[in-house]
N, C-alpha and C positions, 0 to 999 in steps of 0.2 A: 487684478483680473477683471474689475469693472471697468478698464478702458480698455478692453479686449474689442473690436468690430464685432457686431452682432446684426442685430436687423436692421434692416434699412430703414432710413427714419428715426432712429432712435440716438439719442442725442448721447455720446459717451461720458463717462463718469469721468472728472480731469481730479487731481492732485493738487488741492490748495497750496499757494507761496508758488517761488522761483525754484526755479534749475540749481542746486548749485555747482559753483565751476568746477571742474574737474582738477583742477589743481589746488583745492581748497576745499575738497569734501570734509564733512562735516564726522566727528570720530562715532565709532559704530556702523551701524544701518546707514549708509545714504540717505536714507528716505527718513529717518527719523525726527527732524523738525519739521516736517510738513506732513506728517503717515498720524492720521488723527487715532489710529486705535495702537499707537507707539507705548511700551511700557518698559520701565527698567534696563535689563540687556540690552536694549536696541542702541542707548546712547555708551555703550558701554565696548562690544564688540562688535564686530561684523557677520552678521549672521551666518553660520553651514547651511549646505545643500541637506533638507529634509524631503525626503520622500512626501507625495501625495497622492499618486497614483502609477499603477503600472509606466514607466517612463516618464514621467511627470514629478519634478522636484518643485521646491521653491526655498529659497533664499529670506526668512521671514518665522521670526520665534514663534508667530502665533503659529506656525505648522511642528513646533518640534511637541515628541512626544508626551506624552503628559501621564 
């Protein structure tokens, strides 16, 4: 969400490492060798859709419940 457009002027937060290719995703999370606050599950499975807010999911263990 920190590379989300915000104000103008303000430099976006990018995602250390490369893309990886799409025929060669990495098992789990996509984002799991480059997602600096990555734990366990993520290289494990691919995350569910957890709620965040009224119509707002996300794809990402740190949103499941606890």
């Amino acid at each position: 969400l920190a590379s989300m457009p915000g104000k103008p002027g303000r430099r976006l937060q990018a995602i250390e490492g490369s893309v990886p290719s799409l025929g060669a995703l990495p098992p789990g999370c996509a984002f799991n060798p480059r997602c600096p606050d990555r734990f366990d599950p993520c290289a494990t499975a691919p995350p569910p859709d957890y709620d965040v807010e009224r119509d707002h999911s996300a794809k990402c263990y740190l949103h499941a419940p606890r």
